[in-house]
DRENVOZA-606348 format. One record per residue (C-alpha): z, y, x; residue number from 1. Coordinates in Angstrom, 3 decimals, decimal comma. Each point is the difference from the previous one (the first is absolute). Example, Ala and Ser with C-alpha at 12.3 -4.5 7.8 and 13.67 -1.06 7.14 Angstrom:
% residues 2
       pz       py       px num
    7,800   -4,500   12,300   1
   -0,660    3,440    1,370   2
***
This chain:
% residues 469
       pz       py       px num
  175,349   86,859 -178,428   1
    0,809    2,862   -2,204   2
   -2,258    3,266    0,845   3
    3,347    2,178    1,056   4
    0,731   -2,948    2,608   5
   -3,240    0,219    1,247   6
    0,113    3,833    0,074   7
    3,178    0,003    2,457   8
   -1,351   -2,849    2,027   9
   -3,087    2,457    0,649  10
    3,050    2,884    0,621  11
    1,952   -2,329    2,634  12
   -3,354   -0,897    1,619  13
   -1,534    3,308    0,017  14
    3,290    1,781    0,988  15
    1,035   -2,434    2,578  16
    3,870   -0,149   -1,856  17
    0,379   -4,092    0,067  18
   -1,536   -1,976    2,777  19
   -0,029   -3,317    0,363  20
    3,264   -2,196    1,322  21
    2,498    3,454   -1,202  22
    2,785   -0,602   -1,656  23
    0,357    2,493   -3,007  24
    3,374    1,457   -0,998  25
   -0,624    1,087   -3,833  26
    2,606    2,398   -1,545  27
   -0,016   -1,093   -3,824  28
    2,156    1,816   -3,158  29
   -0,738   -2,384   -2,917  30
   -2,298    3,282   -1,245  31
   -3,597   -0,496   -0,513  32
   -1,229    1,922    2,788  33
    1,974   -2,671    2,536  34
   -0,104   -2,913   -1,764  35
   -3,672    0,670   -0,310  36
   -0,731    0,345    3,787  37
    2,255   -3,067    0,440  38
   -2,330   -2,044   -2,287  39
   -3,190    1,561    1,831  40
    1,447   -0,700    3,198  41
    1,395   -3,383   -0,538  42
   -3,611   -1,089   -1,160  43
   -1,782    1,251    2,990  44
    1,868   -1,387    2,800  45
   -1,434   -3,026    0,008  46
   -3,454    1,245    0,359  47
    1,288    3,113    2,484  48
    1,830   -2,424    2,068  49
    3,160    1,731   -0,535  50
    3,784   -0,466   -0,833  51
    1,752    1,873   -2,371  52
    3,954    0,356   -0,839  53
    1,382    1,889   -2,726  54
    3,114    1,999    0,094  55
    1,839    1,500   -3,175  56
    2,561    2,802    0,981  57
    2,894    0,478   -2,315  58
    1,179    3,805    0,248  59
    3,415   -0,608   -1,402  60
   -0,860    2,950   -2,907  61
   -1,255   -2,249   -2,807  62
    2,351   -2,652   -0,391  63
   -0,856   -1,076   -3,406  64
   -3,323   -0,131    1,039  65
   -0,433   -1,686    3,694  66
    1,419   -3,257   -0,901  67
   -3,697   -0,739   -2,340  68
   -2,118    1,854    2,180  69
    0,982   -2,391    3,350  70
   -0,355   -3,102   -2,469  71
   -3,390    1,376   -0,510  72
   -1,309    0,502    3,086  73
    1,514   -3,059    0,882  74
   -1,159   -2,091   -2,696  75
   -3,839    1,107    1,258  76
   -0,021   -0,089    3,594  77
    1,066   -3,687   -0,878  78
   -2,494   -0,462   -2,000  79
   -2,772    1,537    2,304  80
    1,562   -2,186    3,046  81
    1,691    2,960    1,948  82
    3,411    0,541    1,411  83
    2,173    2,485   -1,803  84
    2,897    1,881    1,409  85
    2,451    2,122   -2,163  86
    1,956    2,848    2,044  87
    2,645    2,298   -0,991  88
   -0,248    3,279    1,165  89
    2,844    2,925   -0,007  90
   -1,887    2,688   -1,519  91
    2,943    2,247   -0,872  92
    2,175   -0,635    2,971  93
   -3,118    1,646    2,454  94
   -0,717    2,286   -2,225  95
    3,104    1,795    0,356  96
    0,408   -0,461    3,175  97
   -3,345    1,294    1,285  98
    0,646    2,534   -2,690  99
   -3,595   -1,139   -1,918 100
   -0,967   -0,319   -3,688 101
    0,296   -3,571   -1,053 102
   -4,072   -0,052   -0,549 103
   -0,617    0,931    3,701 104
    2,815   -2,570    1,125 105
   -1,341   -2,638   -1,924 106
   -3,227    0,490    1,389 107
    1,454    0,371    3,331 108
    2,318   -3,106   -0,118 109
   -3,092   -1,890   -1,696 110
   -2,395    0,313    2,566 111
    2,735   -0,657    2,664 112
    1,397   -3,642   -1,479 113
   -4,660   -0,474    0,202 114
   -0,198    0,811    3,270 115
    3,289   -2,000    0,660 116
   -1,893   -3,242   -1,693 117
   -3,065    0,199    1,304 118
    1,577    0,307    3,549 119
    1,805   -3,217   -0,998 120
   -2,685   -1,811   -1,509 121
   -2,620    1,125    2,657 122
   -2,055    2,031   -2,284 123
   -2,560    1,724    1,255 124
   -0,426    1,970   -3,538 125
    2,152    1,900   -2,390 126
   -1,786    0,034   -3,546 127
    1,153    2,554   -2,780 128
   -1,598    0,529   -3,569 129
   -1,042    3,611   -0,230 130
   -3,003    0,641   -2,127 131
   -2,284    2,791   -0,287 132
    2,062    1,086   -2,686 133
    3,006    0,304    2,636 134
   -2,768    1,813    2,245 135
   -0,279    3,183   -2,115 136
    3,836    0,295   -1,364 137
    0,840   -0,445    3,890 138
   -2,486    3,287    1,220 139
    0,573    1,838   -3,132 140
    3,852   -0,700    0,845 141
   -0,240    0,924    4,062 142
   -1,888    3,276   -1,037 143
    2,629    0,888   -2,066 144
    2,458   -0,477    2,787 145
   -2,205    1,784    2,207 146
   -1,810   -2,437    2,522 147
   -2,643    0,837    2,693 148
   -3,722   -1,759    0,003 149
    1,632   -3,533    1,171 150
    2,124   -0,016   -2,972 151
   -2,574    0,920   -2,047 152
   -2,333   -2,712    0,877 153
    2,822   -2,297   -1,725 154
    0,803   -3,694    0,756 155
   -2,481   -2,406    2,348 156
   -1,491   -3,206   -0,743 157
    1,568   -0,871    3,530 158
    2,666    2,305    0,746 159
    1,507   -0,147    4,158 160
    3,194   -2,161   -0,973 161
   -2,476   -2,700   -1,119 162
    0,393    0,849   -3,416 163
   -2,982   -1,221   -2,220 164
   -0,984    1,283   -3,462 165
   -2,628   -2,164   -1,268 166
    0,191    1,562   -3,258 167
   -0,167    3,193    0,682 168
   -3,718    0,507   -1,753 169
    1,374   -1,890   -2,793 170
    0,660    2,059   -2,970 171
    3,116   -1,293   -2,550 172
   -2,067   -1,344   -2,961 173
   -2,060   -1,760    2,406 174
    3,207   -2,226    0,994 175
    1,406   -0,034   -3,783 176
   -3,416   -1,812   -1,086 177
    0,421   -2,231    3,120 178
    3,467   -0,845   -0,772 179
   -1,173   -0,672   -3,711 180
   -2,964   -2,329    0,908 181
    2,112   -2,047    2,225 182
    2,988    0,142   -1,976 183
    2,683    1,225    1,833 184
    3,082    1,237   -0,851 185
    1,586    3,288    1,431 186
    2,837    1,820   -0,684 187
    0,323    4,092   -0,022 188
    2,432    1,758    2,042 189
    2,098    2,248   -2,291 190
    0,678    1,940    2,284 191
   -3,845    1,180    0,446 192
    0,731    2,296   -3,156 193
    2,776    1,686    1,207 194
   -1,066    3,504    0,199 195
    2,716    1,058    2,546 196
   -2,461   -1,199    2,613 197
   -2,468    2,546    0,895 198
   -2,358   -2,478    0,011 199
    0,420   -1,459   -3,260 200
   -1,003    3,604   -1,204 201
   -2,945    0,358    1,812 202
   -1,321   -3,278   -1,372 203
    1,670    0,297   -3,940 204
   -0,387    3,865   -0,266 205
   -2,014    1,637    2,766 206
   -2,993   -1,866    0,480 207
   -0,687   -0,351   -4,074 208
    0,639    3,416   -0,478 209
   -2,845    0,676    2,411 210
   -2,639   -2,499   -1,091 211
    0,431    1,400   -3,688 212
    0,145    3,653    1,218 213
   -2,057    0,221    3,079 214
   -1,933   -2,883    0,771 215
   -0,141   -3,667   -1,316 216
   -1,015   -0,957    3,276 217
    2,459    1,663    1,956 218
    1,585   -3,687    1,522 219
   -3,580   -0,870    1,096 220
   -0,331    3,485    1,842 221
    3,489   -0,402    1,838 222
   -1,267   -3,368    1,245 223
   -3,605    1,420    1,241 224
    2,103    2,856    1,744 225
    2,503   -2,223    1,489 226
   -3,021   -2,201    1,479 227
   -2,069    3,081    1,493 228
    3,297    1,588    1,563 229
    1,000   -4,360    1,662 230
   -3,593    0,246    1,345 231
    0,101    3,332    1,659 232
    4,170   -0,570    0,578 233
   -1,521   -2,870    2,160 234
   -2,292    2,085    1,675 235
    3,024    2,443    1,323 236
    2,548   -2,459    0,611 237
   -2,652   -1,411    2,090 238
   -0,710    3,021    2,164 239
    3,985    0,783   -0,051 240
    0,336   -3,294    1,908 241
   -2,232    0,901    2,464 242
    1,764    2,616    0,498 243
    3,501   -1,199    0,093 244
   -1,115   -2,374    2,174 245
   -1,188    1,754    2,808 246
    2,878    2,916   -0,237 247
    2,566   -2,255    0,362 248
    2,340   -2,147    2,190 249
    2,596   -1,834   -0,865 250
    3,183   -1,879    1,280 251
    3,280   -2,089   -1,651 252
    1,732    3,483    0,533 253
   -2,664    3,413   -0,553 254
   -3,576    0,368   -1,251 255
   -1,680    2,571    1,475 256
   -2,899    2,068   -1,990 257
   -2,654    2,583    1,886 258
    0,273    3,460   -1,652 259
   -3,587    0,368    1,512 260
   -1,778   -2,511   -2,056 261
    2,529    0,122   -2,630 262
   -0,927    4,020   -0,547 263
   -3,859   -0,667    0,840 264
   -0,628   -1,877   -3,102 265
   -0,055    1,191   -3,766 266
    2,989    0,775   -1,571 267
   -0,390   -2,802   -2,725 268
   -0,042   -2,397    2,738 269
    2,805    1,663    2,017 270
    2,570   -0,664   -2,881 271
   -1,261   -3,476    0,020 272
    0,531   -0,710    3,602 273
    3,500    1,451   -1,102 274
    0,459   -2,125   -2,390 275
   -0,875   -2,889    2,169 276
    2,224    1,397    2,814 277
    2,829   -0,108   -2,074 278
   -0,813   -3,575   -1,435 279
    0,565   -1,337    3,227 280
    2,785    1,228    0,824 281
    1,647   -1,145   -3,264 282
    0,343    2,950   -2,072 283
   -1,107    0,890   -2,972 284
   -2,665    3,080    0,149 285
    0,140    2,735   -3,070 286
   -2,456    2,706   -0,138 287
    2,986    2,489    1,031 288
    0,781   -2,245    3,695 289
   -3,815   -0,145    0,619 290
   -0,850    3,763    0,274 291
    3,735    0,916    1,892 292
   -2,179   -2,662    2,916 293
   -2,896    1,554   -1,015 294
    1,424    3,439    0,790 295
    2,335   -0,906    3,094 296
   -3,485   -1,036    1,036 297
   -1,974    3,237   -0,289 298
    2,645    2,097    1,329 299
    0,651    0,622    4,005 300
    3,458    1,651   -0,566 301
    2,681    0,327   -2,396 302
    0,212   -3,522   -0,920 303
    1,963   -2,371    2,198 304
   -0,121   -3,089   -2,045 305
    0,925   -1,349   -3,160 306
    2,766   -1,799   -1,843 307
   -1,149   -2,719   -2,592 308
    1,625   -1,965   -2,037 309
    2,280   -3,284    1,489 310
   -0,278    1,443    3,434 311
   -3,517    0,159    0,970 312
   -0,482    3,207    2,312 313
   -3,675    1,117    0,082 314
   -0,161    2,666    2,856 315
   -2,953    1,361    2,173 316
   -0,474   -0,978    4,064 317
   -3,184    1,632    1,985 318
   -3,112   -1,220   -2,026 319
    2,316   -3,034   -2,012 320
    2,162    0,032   -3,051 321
    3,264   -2,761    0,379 322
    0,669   -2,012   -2,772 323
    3,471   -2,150    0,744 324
    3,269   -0,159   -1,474 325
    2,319    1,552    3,273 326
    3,515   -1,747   -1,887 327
   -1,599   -2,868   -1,661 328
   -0,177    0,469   -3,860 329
    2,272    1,975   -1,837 330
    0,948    2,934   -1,515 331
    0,696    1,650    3,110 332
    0,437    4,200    0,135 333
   -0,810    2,846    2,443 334
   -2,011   -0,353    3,560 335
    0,315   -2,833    2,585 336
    0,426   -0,217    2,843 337
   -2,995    0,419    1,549 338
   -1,651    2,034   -2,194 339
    0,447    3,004    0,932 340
   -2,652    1,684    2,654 341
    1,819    0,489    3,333 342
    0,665    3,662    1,531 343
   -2,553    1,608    1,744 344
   -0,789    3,608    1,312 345
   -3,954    0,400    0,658 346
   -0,479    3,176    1,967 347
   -3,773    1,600   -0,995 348
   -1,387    2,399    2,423 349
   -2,978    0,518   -1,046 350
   -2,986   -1,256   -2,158 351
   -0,208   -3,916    0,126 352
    0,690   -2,952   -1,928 353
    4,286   -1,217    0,518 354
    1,100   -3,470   -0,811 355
    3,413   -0,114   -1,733 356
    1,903   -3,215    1,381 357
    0,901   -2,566   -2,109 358
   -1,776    1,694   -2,415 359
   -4,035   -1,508   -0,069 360
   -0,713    3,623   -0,891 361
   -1,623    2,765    2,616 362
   -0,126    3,588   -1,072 363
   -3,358    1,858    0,228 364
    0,601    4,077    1,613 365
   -3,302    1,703   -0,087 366
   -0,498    3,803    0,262 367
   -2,429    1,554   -2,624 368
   -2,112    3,023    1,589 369
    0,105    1,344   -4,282 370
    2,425   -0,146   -2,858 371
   -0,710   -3,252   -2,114 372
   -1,819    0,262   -3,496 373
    2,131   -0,309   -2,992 374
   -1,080   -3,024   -1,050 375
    1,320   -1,663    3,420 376
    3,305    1,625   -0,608 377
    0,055   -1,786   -2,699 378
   -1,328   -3,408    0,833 379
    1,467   -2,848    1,701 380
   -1,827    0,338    3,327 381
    3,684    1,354    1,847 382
    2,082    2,718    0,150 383
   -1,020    3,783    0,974 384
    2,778    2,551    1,812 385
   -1,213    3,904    1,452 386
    0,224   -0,896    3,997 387
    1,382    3,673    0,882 388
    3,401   -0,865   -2,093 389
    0,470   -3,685    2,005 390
    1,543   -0,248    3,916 391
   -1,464   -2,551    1,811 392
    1,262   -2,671    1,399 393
    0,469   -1,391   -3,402 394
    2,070   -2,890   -0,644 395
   -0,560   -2,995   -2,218 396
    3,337   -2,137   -1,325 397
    1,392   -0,936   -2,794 398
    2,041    1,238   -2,408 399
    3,693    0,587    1,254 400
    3,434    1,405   -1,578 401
    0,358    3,768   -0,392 402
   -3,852    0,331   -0,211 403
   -0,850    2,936   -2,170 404
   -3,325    0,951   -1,107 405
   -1,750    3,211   -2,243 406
   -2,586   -1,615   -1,572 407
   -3,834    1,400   -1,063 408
    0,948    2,882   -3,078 409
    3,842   -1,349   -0,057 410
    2,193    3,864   -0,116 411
    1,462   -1,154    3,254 412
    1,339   -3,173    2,171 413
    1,922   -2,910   -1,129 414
    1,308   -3,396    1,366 415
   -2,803   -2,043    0,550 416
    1,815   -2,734   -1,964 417
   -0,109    1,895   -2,709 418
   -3,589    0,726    0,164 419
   -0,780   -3,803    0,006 420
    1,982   -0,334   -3,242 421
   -1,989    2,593   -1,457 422
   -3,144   -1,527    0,815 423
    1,631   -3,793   -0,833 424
   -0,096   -2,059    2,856 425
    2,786   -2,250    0,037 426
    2,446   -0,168    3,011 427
   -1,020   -3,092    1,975 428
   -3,440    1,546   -0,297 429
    0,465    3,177    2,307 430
   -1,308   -1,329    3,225 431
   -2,838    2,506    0,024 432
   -0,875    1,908    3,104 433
    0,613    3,642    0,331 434
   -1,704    2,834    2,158 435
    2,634    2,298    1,547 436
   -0,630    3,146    1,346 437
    2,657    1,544    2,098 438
    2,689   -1,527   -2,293 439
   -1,271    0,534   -3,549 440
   -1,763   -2,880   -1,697 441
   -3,934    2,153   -0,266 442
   -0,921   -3,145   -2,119 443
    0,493   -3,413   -2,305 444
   -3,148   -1,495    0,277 445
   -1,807   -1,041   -2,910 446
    2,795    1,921   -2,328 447
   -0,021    3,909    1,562 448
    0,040    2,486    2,070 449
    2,258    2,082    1,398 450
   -0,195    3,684   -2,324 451
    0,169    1,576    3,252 452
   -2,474   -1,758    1,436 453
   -2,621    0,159   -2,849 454
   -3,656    0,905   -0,013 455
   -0,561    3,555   -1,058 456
   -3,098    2,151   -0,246 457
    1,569    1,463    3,614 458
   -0,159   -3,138    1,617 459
   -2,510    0,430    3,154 460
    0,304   -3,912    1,205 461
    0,970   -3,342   -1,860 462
    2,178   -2,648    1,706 463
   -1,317   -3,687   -2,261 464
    2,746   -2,867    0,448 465
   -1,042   -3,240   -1,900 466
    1,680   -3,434   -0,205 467
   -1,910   -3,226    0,327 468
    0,512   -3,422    0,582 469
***
């Protein structure tokens, strides 16, 4: 046995990517890199106790070249005693219809017609031939793009979707001397020296630029930093399970997330519960969907809900944010039905804690003895208003038509509608509750406060109104 064949035997067995009685779907090119790992694998699965099956996926983009690199593949796997399959896949048709470069839909489409084999040939295993090479182009490329720590930690051994990279510690030399000692023919990819492909530049331009400028071992230190940031990647998506897990429910129709664990945990592992949130309801979480959640989360008023992409409504209920999609998928516009908070008309009397129906929210009234500090007029621990300029009863509703409102160092009143485009809250978010004294809205909590009924240096007694789940 050759000493790279007994390296990835170690890999498979040490990294658990092969066991015994799997079948083994094995995405091969006719380049060195797959025809290598089909070699490598077609010699251990005897002694693994494993089946593989190669598969060589014609792109439709490099017609004068396919045609010899299927006769290639096909020529070996015969050789080596494995089934070949040769599929055709419609690279240019999805990419402009998804709107995607033809790299990414080749990738995408690629992956797809493997997972569409191995379903058919009962694989248990999809194997592709990145190297370690492919490792540092592929973290050097996603922090270019700008990635977060999972994206830096680069490509898995064993990735979720099955996908197994024995090579993956395997630099390219290594497999060009295998490939030499054992004879085997390969054919390049002309297209791997296009330079319209950004990453064709990174590996052609980018990364030699570096190891002659910078550092000739700057491929090794992208790998070593990829590996620390898996291993401590692991560690959080380990603890963001946990804690998905036990903040959600979840049904064929909503899934339901507590804001209370949700918000008691670090914000690092809030946006991955996000993330996972989203997951499961079948979208497809950026960085900018994850902290509007994040934020609809935190707040206790202005903030109704949200409007995603493909119809998925996110909005908040008592302690719970509602993931679901109201009208099915789609691209549908403005508020359901449903969706927005019913009437109500809370009468306050006094000091005491008011529950807003339909609302999960109660509102806090406290009388202060002494003007707050300056710091807590500032701070997010509620709203402040001079009790000698409010009538009580106060009222607590909603936001209504013909409401008009002077608002904290505004020259005078305006339409409250008007203040809510100032401060940006969309329309179908303007279900926040309002305190009403003898008519005039006295405050928006959580945005202002009435100018008239302001904190001064003459105010004698303090009326506090907060908002809180």
């Amino acid at each position: 046995m050759h000493a790279l064949e007994k390296n990835i035997q170690t890999i498979i067995r040490q990294e658990e990517l092969i066991r015994p009685g799997e079948t083994v779907v094995v995405g091969v090119s006719g380049g060195s890199d797959s025809m290598a790992l089909l070699h490598i694998l077609a010699s251990l699965a005897g002694l693994g106790d494993f089946a593989v099956v190669a598969l060589y996926v014609d792109h439709g983009l490099r017609p004068l070249e396919t045609g010899a690199e299927a006769a290639l593949v096909q020529e070996a796997a015969a050789r080596l005693g494995v089934r070949c399959l040769v599929i055709r896949a419609e690279v240019r048709r999805l990419a402009r219809e998804e709107g995607l470069s033809l790299e990414h839909a080749g990738r995408q489409l690629r992956y797809e017609l493997l997972r569409q084999e191995a379903e058919r040939h009962a694989a248990w295993k999809i194997a592709v031939a990145h190297t370690a090479d492919d490792q540092a182009e592929e973290v050097l490329l996603r922090l270019i793009r700008g990635t977060g720590r999972k994206g830096l930690a680069g490509m898995a051994y064993l990735s979720e979707a099955k996908i197994v990279r024995p090579l993956l510690g395997i630099t390219k030399d290594t497999l060009l001397r295998y490939l030499a000692d054992r004879g085997i023919p390969f054919l390049e990819d002309s297209s791997n020296r296009d330079r319209r492909f950004p990453r064709n530049r990174v590996r052609l331009d980018l990364l030699p630029f570096l190891e002659k400028h910078f550092d000739a071992g700057v491929r090794t230190t992208l790998r070593q930093t990829a590996a620390v940031l898996a291993e401590e990647e692991g560690y959080l998506d380990a603890v963001a399970r946990a804690c998905y897990q036990g903040a959600t429910q979840q049904d064929d129709e909503t899934l339901l997330l507590a804001i209370p664990a949700l918000l008691a945990a670090p914000a690092a592992i809030q946006r991955r519960v996000v993330e996972q949130a989203l997951l499961a309801v079948g979208a497809r979480p950026a960085f900018r969907q994850i902290e509007q959640v994040r934020r609809l989360a935190r707040r206790t008023v202005g903030d109704a809900g949200l409007h995603l992409a493909a119809g998925l409504r996110v909005w908040r209920q008592g302690a719970d944010l509602h993931f679901s999609y109201p009208r099915g998928r789609g691209a549908h516009r403005g508020a359901l039905a449903g969706e927005q908070a019913p009437d109500y008309e809370v009468t306050v009397a006094g000091p005491g804690v008011y529950p807003l129906p339909g609302r999960g929210l109660e509102v806090v009234i406290e009388l202060l003895d002494s003007p707050p500090a300056l710091a807590e007029l500032r701070g997010e621990g509620g709203d402040f208003l001079d009790l000698a300029q409010v009538v009580f009863p106060l009222t607590l509703r909603p936001p209504r038509p013909g409401d008009r409102f002077h608002p904290l160092g505004a020259p005078g009143a305006k339409k409250l509608g008007d203040f809510f485009t100032d401060q940006k809250v969309a329309k179908d978010q303007r279900y926040c509750p309002l305190l009403v004294s003898a008519g005039r809205v006295a405050l928006v909590p959580g945005l202002r406060v009435a100018h008239w009924a302001r904190v001064t240096t003459a105010t004698v007694r303090t009326l506090g109104v907060r908002v809180r789940p």
